[in-house]
MARROVO-732194 format. One line per 3 residues: number of its first residue (from 1); their letters; for each residue y, x, z negated of N, C-alpha, C. Coordinates in Angstrom, 3 decimals, always signed. Last residue first. Layout:
<rs>
NUM> a> Y:X:Z:Y:X:Z:Y:X:Z  ...
</rs>
This chain:
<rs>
242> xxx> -0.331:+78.869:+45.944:+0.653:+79.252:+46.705:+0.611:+79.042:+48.828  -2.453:+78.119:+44.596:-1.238:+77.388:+44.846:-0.368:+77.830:+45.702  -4.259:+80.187:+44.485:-4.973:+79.027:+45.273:-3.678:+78.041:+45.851
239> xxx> -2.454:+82.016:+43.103:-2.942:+82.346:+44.340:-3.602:+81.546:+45.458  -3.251:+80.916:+40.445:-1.303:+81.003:+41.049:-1.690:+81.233:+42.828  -5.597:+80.948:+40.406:-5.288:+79.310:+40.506:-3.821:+79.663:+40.823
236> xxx> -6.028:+83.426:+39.671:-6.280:+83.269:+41.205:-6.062:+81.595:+41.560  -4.470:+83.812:+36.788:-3.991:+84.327:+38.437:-4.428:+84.094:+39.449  -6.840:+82.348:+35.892:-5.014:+82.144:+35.932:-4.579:+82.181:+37.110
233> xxx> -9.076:+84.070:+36.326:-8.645:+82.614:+36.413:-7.445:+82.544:+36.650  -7.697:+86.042:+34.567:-7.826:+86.785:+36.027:-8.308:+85.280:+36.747  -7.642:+85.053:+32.332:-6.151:+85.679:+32.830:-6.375:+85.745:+34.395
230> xxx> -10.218:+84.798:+31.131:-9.100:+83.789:+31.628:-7.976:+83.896:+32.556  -11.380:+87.654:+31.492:-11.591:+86.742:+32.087:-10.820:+85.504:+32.756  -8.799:+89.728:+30.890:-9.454:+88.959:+30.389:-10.008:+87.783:+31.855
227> xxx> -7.925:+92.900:+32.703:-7.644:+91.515:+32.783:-8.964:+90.495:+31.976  -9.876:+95.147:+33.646:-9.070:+95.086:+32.820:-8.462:+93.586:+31.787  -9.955:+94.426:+36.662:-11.490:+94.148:+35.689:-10.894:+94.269:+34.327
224> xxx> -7.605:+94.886:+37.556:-8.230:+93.689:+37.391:-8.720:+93.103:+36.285  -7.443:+97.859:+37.587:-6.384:+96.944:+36.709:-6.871:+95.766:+36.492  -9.600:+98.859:+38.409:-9.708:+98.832:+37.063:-8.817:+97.895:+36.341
221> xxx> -9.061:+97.737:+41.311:-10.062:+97.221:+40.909:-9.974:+97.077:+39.131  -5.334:+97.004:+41.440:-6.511:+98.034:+41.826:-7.770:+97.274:+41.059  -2.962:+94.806:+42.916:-3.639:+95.606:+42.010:-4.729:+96.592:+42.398
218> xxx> -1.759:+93.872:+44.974:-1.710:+95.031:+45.497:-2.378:+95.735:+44.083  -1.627:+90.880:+45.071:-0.917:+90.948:+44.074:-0.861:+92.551:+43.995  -3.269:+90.001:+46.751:-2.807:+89.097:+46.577:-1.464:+89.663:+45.524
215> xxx> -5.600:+91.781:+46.773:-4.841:+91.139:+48.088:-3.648:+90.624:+47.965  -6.489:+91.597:+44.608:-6.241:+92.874:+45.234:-5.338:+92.294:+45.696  -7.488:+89.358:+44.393:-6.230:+89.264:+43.168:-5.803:+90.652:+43.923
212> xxx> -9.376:+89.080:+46.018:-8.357:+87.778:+46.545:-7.048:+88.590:+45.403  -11.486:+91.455:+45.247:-10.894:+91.210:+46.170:-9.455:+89.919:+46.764  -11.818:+90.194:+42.527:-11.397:+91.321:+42.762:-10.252:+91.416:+43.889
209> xxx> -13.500:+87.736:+43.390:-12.221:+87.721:+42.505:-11.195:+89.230:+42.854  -15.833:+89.081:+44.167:-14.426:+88.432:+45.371:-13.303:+88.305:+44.747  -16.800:+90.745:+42.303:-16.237:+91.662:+43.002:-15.267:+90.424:+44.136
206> xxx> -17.667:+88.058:+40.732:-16.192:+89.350:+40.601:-15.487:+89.803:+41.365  -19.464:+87.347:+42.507:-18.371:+86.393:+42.490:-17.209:+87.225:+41.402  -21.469:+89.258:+42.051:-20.777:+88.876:+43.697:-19.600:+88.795:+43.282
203> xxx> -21.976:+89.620:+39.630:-20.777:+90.520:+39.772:-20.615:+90.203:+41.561  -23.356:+86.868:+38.767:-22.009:+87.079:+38.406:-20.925:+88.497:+39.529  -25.440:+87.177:+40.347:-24.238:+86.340:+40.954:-23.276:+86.295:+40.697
200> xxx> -26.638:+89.506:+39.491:-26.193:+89.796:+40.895:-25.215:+88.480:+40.794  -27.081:+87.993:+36.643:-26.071:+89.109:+36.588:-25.785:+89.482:+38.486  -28.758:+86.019:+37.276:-27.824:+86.032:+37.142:-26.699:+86.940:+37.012
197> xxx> -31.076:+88.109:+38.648:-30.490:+86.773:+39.191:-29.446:+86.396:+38.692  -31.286:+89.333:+35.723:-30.840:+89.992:+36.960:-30.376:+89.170:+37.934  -32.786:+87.333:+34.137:-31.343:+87.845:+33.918:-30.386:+88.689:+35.249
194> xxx> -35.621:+86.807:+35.916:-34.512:+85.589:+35.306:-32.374:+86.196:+35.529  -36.025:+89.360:+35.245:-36.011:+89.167:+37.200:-34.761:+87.922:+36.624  -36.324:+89.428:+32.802:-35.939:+90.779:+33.357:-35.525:+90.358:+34.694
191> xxx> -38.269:+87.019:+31.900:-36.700:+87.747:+31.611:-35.655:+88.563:+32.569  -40.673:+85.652:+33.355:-40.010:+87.125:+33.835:-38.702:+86.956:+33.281  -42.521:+83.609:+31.954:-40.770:+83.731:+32.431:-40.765:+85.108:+32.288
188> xxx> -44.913:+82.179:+34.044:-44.273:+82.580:+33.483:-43.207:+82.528:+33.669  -46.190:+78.906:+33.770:-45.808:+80.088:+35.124:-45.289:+81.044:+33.540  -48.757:+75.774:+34.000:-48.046:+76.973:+33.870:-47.797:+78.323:+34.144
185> xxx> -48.155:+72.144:+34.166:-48.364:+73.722:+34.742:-47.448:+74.721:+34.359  -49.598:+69.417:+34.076:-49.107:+70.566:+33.019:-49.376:+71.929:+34.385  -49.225:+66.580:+35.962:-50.374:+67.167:+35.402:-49.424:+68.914:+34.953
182> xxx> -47.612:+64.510:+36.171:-47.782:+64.221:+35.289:-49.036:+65.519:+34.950  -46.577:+63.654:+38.603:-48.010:+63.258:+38.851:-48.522:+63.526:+36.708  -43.874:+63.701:+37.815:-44.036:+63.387:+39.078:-45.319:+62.605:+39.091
179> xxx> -43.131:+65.392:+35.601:-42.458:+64.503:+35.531:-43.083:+63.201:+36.643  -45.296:+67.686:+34.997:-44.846:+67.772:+36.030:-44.630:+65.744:+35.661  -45.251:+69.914:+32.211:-45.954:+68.688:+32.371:-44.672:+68.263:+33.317
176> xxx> -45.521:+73.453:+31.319:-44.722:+72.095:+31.738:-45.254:+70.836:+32.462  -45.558:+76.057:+29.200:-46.414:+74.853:+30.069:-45.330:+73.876:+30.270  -44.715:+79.507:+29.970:-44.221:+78.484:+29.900:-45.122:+76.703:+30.525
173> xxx> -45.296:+82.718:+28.495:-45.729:+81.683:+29.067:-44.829:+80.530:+29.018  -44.620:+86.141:+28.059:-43.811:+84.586:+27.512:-44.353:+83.532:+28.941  -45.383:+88.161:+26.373:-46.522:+87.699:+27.515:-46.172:+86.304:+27.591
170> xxx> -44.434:+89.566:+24.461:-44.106:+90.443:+25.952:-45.118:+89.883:+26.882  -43.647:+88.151:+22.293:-43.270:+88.043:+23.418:-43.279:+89.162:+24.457  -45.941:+88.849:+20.647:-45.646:+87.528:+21.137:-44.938:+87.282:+22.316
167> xxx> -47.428:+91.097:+19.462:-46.239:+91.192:+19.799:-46.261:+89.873:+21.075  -49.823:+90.113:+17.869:-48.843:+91.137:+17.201:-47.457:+91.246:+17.626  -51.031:+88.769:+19.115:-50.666:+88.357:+18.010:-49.574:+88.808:+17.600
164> xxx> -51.514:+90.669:+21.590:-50.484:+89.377:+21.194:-50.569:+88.582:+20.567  -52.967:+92.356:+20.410:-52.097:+92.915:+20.040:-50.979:+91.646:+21.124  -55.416:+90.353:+19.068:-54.726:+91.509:+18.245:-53.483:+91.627:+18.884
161> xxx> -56.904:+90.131:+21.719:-55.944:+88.963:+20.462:-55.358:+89.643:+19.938  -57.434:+92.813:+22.498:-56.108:+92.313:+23.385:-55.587:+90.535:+22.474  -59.557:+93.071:+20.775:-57.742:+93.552:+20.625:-56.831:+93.414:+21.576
158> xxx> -61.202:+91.222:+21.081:-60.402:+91.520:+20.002:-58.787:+92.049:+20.157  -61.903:+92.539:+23.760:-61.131:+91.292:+23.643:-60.448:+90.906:+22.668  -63.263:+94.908:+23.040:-61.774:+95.005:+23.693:-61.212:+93.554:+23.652
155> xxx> -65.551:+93.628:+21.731:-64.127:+94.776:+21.224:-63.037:+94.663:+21.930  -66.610:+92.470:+23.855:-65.798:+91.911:+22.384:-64.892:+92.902:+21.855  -67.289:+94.960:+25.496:-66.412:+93.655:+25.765:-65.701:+93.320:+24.937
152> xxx> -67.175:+97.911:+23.452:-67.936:+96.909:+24.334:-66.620:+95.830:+24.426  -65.817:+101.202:+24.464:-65.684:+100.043:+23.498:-66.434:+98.993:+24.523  -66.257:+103.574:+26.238:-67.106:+103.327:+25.265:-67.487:+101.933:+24.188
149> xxx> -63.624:+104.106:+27.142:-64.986:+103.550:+28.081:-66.146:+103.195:+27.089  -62.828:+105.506:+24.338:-62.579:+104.073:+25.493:-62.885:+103.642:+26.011  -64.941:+106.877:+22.998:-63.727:+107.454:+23.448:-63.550:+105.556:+24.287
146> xxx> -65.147:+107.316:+19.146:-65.701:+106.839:+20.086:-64.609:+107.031:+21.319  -66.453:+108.807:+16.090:-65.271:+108.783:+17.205:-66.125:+108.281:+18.186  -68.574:+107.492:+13.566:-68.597:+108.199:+14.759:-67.164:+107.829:+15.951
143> xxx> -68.191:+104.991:+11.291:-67.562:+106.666:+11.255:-67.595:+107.761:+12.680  -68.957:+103.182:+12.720:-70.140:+103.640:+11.788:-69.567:+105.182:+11.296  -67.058:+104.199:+15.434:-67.989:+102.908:+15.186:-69.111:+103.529:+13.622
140> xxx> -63.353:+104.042:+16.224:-64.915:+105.189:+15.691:-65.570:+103.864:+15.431  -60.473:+105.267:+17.789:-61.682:+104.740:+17.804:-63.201:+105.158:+17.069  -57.066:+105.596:+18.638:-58.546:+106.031:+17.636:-59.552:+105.336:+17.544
137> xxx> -55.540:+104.497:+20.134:-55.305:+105.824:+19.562:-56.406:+106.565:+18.730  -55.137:+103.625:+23.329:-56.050:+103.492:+22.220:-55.771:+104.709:+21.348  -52.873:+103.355:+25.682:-52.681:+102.885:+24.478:-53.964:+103.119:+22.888
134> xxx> -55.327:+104.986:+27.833:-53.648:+104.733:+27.243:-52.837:+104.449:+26.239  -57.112:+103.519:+27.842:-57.613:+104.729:+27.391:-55.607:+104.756:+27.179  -56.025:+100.542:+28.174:-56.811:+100.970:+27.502:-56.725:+102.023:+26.689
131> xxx> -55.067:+100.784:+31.222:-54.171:+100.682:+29.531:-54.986:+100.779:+28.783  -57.328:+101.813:+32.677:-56.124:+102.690:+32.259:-55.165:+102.386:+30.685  -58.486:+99.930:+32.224:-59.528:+100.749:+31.608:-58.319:+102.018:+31.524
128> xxx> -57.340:+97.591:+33.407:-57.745:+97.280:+32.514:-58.161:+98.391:+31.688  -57.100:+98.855:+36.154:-55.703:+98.454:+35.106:-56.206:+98.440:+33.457  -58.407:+100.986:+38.007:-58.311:+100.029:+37.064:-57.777:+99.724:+36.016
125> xxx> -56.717:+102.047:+39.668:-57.640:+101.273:+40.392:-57.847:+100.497:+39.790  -52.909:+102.018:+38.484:-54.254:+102.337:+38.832:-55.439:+101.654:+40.015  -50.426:+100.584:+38.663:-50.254:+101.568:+39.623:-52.060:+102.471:+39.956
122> xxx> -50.595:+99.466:+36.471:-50.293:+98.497:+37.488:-50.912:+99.762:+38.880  -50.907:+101.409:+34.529:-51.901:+100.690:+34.911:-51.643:+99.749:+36.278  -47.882:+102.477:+34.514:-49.199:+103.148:+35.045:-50.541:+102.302:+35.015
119> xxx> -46.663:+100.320:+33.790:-46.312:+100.434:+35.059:-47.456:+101.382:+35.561  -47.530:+99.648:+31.073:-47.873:+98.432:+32.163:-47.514:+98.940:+33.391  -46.799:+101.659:+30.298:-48.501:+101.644:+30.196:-48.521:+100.817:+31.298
116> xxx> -43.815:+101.723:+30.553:-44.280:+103.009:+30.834:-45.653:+102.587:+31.447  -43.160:+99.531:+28.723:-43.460:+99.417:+30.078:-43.584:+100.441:+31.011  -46.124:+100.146:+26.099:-44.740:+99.766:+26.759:-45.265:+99.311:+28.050
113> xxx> -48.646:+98.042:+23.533:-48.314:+98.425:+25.427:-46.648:+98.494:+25.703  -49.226:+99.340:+20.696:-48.889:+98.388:+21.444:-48.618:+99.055:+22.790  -52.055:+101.296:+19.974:-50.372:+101.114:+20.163:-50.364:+100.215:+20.826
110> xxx> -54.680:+100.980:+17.584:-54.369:+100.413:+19.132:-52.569:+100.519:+19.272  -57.494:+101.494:+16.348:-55.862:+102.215:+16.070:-55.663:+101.740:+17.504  -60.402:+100.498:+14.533:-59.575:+101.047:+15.814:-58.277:+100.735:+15.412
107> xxx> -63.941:+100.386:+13.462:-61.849:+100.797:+12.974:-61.392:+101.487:+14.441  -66.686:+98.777:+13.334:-65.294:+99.258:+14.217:-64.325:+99.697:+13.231  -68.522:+97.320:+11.886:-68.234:+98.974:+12.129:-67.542:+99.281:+12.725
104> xxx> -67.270:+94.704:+11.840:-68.970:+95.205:+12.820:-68.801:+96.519:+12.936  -64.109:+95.828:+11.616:-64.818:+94.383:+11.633:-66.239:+95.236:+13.023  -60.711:+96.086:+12.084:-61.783:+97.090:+11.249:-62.777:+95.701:+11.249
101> xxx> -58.001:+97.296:+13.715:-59.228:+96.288:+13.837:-59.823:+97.236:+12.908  -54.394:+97.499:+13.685:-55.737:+98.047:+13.477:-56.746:+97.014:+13.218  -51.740:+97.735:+16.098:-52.388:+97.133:+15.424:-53.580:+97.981:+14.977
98> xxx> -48.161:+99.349:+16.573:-49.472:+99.279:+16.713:-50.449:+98.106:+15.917  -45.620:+98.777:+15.906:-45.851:+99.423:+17.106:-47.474:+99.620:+17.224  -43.830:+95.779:+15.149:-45.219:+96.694:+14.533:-45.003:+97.679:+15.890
95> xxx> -41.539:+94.189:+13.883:-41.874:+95.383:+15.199:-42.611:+95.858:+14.575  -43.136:+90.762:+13.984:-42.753:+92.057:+13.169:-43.193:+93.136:+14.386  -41.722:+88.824:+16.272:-42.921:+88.771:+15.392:-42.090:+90.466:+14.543
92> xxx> -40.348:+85.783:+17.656:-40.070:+86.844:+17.415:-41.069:+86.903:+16.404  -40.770:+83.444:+19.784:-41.095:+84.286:+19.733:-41.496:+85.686:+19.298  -38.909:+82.281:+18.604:-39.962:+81.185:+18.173:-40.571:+82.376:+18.993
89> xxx> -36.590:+83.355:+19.112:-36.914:+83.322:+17.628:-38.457:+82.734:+17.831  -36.393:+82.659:+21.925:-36.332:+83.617:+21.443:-36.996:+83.904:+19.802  -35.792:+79.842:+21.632:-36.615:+79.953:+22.393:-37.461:+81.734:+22.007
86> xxx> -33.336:+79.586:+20.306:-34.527:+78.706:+19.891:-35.522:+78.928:+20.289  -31.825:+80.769:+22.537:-31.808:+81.264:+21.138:-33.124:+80.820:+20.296  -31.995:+79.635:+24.902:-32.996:+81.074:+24.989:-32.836:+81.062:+23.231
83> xxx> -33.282:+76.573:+25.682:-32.564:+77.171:+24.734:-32.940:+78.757:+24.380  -33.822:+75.336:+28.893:-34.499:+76.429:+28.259:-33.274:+76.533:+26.781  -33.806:+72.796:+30.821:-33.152:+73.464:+30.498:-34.305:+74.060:+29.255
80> xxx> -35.192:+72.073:+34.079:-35.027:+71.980:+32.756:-34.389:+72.495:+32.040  -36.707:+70.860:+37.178:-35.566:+71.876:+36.347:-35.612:+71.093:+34.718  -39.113:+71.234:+39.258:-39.281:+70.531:+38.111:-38.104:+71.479:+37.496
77> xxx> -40.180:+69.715:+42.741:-39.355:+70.644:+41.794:-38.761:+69.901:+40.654  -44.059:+69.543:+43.475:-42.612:+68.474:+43.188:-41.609:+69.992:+42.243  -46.401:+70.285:+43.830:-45.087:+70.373:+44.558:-43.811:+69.963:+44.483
74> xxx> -48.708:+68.380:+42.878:-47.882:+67.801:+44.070:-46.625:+68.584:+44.833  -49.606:+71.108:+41.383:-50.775:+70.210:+41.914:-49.852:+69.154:+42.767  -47.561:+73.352:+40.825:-48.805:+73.562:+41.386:-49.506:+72.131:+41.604
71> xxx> -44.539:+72.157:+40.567:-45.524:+71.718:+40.214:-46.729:+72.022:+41.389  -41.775:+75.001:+40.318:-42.584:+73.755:+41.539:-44.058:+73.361:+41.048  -39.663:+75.007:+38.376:-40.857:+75.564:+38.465:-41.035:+74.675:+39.479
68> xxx> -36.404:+76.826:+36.595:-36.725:+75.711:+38.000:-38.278:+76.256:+38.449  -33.856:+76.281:+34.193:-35.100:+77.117:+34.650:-36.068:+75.816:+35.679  -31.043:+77.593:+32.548:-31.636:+76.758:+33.547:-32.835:+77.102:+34.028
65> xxx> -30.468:+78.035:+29.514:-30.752:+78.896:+30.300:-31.439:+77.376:+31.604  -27.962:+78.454:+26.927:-28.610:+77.482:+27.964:-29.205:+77.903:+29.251  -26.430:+80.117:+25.564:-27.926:+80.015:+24.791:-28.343:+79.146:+25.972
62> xxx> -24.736:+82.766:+27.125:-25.023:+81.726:+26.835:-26.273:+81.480:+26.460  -24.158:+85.439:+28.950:-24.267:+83.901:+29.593:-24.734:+82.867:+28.751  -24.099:+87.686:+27.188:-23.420:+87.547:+28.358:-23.510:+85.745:+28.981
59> xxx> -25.844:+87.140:+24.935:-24.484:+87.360:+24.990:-23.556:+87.169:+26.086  -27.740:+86.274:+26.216:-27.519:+84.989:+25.383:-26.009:+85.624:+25.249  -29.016:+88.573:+27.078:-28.816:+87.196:+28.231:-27.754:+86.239:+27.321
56> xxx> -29.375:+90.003:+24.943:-28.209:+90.634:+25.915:-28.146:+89.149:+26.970  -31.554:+88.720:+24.251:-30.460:+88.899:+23.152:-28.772:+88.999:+24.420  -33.647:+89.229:+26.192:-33.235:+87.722:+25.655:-31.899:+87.996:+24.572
53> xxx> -33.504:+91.450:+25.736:-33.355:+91.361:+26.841:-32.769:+89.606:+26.614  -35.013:+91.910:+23.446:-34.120:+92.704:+23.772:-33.051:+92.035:+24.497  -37.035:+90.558:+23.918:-36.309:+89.921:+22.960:-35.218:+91.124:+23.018
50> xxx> -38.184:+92.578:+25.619:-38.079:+91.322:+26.007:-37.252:+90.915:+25.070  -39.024:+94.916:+23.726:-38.080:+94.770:+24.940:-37.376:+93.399:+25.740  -40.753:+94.160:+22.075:-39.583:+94.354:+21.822:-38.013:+94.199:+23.084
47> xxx> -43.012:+93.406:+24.029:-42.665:+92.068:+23.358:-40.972:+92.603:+22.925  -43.427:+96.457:+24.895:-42.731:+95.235:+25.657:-42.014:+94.158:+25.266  -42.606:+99.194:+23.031:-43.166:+97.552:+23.321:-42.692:+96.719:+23.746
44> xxx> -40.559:+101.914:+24.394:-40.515:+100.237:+23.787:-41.703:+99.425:+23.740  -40.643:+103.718:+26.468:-41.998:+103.641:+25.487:-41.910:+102.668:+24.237  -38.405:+103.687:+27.815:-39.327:+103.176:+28.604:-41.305:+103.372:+27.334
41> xxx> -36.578:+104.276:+26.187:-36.676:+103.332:+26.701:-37.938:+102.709:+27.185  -36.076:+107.650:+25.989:-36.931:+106.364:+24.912:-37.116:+105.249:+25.435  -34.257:+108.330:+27.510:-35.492:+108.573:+27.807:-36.291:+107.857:+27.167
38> xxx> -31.916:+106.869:+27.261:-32.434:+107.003:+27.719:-34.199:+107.298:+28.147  -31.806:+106.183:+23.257:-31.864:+107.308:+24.590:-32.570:+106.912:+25.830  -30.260:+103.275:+22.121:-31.764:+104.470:+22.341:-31.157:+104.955:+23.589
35> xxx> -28.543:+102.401:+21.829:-27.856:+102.801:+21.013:-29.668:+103.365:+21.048  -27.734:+99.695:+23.923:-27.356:+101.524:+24.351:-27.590:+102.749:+22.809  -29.881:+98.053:+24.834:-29.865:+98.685:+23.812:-29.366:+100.538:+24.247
32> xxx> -28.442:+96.781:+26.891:-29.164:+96.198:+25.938:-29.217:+96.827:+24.809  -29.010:+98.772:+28.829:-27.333:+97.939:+28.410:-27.606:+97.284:+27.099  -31.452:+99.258:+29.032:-30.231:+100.156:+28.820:-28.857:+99.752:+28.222
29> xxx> -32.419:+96.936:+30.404:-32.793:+97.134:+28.317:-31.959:+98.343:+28.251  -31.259:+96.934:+33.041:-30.947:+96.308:+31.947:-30.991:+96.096:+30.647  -33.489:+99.437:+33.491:-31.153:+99.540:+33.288:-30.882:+98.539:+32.808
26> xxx> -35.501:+98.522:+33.557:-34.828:+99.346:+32.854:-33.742:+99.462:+32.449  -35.497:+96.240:+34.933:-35.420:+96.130:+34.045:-35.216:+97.245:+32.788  -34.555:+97.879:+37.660:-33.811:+97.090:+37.428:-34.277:+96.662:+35.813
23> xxx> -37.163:+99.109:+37.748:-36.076:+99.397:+37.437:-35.054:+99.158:+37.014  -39.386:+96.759:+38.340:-39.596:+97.837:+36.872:-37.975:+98.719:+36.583  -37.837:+95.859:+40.849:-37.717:+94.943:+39.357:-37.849:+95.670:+38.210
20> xxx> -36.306:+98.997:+42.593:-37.235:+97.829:+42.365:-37.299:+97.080:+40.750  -33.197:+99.644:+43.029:-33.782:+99.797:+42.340:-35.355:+98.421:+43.030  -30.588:+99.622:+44.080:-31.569:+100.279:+45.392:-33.009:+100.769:+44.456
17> xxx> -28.880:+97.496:+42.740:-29.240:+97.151:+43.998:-30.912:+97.663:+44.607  -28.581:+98.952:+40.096:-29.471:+98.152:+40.096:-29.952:+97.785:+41.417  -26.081:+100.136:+40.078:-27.142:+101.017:+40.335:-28.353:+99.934:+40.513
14> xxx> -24.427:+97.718:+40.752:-24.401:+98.581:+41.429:-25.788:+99.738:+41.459  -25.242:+96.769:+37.703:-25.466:+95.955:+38.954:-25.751:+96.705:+40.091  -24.099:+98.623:+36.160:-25.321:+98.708:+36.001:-25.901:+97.706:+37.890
11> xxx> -21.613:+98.685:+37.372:-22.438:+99.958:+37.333:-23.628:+99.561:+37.354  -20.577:+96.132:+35.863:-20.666:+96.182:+37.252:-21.590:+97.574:+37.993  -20.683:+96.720:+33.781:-21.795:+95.516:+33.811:-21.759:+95.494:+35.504
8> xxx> -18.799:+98.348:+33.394:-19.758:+98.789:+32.652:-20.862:+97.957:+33.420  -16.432:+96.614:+33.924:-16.992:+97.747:+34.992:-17.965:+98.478:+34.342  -16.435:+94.838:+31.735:-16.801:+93.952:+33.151:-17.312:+95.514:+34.216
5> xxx> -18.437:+96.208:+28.844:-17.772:+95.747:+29.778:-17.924:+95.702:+30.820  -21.515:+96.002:+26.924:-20.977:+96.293:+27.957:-19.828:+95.472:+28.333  -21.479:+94.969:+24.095:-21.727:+94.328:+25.066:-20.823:+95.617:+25.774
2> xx> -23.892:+96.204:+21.344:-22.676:+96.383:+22.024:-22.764:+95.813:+23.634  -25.342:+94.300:+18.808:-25.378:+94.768:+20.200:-23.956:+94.984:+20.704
</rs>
């Protein structure tokens, strides 16, 4: 992975503001993986995308991820620490981009779900029957094509096992047993919202750096951001002293 630099990481932030979350996680699997097109992005499997995303967190901030749930049954706040590296792997499956069922005369061809499917189903009446006809690529019962509305219950439940079997992490659950009363609850982990929270705090607390070493010394933003992390420390502990 190529890591973006400090005014590379500041762009993305910047465009990120007047974005909603589906956006904002775009531009972040952008940075992530600059080495797909644009336009490709958004027809990733999720699970891929996510371990995407978990890769680019671990570069920029580290394998220790802090993570804070309020226990659904007393309320009590429950922090912990997360190992994204350990955490990541124990997620990771083969990039399949599709699964196949063959079982009671079925053969079905199922693509995995981007975040293209999950944003047009989100956006339907019915989610369930949009990703569906969406993602299904073939369907036949006894050799006869079948069209989507057509698959019974079990079928479709099959393959929603099927295809997080297949791709593990694009549905990252977390159980936690509440320290307090002691009863398990579980939330998810939104990556995408997780990393963004940290990336807005990092580039606040730049852009002030920015601002005190401007001030302080008549540089310009690029000359700064230029400046190794440490260096630009340095200089604002000559600036705290003075």
């Amino acid at each position: 992975m190529a890591i973006t630099g400090a005014a590379g990481l500041l762009a993305t932030w910047e465009a990120g503001l007047a974005e909603a979350p589906a956006g904002r996680a775009l531009l972040l699997h952008g940075t992530a993986r600059p080495d797909l097109d644009t336009a490709a992005l958004p027809a990733v499997p999720v699970g891929e995308r996510e371990s995407d995303l978990f890769a680019l967190r671990r570069a920029l901030f580290g394998e220790r991820m802090q993570v804070r749930l309020e226990c659904r049954a007393c309320g009590a706040d429950m922090e912990f620490e997360l190992d994204a590296g350990e955490f990541a792997r124990s997620l990771r499956g083969p990039r399949e981009t599709s699964v196949r069922l063959t079982r009671d005369g079925w053969d079905i061809t199922f693509r995995l779900p981007s975040a293209a499917d999950l944003t047009a189903a989100a956006r339907a009446a019915d989610p369930r029957g949009t990703l569906l006809a969406r993602c299904l690529v073939s369907a036949a019962h006894d050799g006869m094509p079948k069209p989507a509305d057509a698959l019974p219950a079990p079928v479709q439940r099959r393959i929603a096992e099927a295809v997080e079997a297949a791709d593990p992490a694009a549905d990252v659950l977390l159980g936690i047993g509440c320290p307090e009363c002691g009863t398990a609850t579980r939330a998810e982990l939104d990556i995408a919202s997780y990393l963004w929270t940290e990336l807005d705090a990092w580039a606040r607390d730049l852009l002030l750096d920015v601002h005190l070493l401007a001030t302080a010394y008549g540089w310009s933003e690029p000359e700064i951001l230029a400046l190794s992390p440490l260096r630009r420390r340095y200089y604002l502990e000559l600036c705290a002293d003075v």
